[in-house]
C-alpha positions in Angstrom: 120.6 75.8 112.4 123.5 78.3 113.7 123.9 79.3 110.0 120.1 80.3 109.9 120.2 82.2 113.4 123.2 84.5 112.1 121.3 85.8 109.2 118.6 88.9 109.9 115.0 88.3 110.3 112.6 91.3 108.9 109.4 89.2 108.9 106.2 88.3 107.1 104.0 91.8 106.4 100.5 90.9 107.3 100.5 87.6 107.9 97.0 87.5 108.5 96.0 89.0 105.5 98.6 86.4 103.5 97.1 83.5 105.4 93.5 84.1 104.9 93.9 84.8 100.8 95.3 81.1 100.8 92.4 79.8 103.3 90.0 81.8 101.0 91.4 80.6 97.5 90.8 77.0 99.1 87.7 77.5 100.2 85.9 78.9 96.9 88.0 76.5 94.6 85.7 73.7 97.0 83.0 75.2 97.1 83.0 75.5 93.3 83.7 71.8 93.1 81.6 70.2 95.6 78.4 72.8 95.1 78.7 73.3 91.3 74.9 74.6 91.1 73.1 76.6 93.4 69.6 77.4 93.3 68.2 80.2 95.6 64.5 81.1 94.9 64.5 80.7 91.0 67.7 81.7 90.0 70.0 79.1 89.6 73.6 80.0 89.7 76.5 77.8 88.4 79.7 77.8 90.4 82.5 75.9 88.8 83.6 78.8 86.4 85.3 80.2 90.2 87.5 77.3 90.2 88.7 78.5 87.3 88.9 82.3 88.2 88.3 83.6 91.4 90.3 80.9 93.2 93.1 81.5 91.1 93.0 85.2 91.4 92.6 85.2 94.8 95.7 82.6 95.5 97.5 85.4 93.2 97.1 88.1 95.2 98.6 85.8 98.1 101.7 84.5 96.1 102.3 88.2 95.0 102.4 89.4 98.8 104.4 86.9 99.4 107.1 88.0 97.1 107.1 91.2 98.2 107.8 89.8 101.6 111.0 88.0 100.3 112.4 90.2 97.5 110.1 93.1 97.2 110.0 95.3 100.4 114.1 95.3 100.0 114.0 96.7 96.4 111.3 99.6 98.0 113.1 100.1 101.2 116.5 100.7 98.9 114.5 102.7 96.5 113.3 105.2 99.8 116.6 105.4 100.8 118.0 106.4 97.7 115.7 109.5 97.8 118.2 110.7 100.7 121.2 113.0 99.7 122.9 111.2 102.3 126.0 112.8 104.4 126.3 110.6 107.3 125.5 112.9 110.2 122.0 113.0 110.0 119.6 112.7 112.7 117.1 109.7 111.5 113.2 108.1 112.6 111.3 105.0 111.4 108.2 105.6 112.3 106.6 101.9 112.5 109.9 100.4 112.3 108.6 96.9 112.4 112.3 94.4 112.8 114.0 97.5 111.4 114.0 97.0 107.5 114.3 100.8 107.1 115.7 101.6 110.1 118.8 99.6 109.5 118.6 100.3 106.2 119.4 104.5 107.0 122.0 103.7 109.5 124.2 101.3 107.3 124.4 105.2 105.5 125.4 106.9 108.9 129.1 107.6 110.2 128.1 110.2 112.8 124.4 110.1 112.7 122.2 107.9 114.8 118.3 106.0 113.8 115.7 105.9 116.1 112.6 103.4 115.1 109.5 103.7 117.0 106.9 101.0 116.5 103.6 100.3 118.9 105.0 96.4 118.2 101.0 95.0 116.2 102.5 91.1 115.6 99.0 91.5 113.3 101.1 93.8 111.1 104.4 92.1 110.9 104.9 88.5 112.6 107.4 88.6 115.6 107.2 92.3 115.8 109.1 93.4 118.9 112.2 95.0 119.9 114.6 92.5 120.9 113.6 91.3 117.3 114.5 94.8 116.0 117.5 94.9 118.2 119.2 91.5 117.2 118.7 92.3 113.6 121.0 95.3 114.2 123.5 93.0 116.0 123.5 91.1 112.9 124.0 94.0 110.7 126.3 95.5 112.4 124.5 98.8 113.5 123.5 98.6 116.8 125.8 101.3 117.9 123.7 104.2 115.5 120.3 102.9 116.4 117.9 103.1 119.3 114.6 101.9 119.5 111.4 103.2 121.3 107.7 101.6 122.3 105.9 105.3 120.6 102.6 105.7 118.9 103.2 108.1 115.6 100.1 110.0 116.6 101.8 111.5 120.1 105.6 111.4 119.7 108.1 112.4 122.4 110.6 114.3 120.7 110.9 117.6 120.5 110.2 119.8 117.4 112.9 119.6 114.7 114.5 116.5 115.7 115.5 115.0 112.7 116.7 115.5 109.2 115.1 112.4 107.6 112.0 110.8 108.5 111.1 107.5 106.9 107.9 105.2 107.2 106.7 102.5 104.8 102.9 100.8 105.4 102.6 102.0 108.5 99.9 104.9 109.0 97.4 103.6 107.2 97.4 100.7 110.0 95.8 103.4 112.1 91.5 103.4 112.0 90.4 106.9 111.7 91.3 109.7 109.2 91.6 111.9 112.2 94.5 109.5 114.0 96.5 109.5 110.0 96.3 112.9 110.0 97.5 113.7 113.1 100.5 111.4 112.8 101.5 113.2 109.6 101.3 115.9 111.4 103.6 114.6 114.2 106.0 113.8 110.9 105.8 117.5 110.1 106.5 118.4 113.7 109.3 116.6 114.6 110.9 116.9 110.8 114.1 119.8 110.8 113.4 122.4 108.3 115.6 121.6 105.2 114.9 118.1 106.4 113.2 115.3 104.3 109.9 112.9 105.2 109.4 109.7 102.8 106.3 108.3 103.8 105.5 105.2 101.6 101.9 103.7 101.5 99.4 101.8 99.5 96.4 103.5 100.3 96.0 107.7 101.2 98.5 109.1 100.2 96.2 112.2 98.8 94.9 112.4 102.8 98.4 112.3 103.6 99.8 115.2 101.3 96.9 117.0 102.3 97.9 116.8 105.8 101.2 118.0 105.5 100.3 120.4 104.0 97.7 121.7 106.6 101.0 121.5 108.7 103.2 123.8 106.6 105.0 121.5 105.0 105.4 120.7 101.0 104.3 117.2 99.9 104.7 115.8 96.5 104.8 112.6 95.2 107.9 110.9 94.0 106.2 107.8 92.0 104.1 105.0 92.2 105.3 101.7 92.1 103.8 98.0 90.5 106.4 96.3 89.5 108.1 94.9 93.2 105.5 95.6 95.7 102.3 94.5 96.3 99.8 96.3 96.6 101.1 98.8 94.6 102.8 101.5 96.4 103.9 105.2 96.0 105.7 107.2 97.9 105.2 111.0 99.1 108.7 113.3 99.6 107.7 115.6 102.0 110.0 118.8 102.9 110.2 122.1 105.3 
């Protein structure tokens, strides 16, 4: 037990979402077996071939987010951070910093720079999701000294224009409901991004509202690949510069 308390805990991404593609292979693979025809009005519709495919398919897509959960999301976050021309004194945010995968991640790379993650803390996002999580994770990793954390929504951040050289976030503003609320986060991102600095926003879905964004907000977005192999759902990832 000791042994498994020393060792860094980043969590289960959506553990809702993983749960209820289980539940929902289940329940169709049952309902295929134990309702094998269904007639409604005069069309008759025969159920077992979805034991056979949709459950499967479904259970799939849960195994594969699991993976990503295990193996996955540290191949990506190393794969962000090598898009860094990293000196050591940089200035760094996480925005949605979860129990710090990335945030950790970018200070393991500092000497005189200092990380600051920002999260609003959703356990619906990422189970256990709150500081002293964050916190003891960097205890473990030895970083606590170059990172701070901070309870901040990315749509209305505190700091000051040009705060930081590198800005990183991975699944994150896509969690937020309107187009409006994404676009003004990457706009936040722009704001509080140094000029000459870099942005690496990572996501599996708008990442064409994103650039678009940034780009509203003077900055230049371009997208530096999209990736199937170790994440799922695919993700790419935009490099955004001043």
């Amino acid at each position: 037990m000791a042994e498994a308390q020393s060792k860094p805990d980043y969590g289960v991404d959506a553990p809702g979402v993983i749960r209820n593609l289980f539940i929902a292979a289940v329940a169709v693979f049952l309902f295929a077996i134990f309702l094998p025809v269904v007639k409604i009005g005069s069309v008759t519709f025969i159920t077992r071939p979805m034991a056979w495919t949709t459950a499967p398919a479904i259970a799939l897509s849960g195994v594969l987010m699991v993976i990503y959960v295990k193996w996955g999301k540290f191949r990506h976050r190393d794969r962000m951070l090598s898009l860094v021309d990293w000196e050591g004194n940089e200035a760094v945010l996480d925005v949605g910093t979860g129990r710090g995968l990335l945030l950790i991640g970018a200070a393991k790379k500092l000497t005189t720079g200092r990380a600051v993650g920002i999260d609003i803390w959703s356990a619906k996002d990422l189970s256990g999701n709150r500081p002293e999580g964050t916190l003891r994770n960097a205890a473990l990793e030895g970083v606590t000294e170059r990172v701070e954390v901070r309870s901040e929504d990315a749509t209305k951040m505190s700091f000051p224009d040009a705060s930081f050289d590198v800005v990183l976030t991975n699944v994150c503003i896509h969690n937020i409901p309107s187009r409006g609320g994404r676009d003004q986060a990457c706009r936040e991102i722009a704001r509080v991004l140094k000029a000459g600095g870099v942005a690496l926003v990572s996501d599996f879905i708008h990442l064409g509202d994103y650039a678009k964004a940034f780009r509203q907000a003077g900055a230049r977005a371009e997208r530096a690949g999209w990736f199937w192999f170790d994440t799922f759902p695919p993700m790419g990832i935009l490099r955004v510069t001043k």
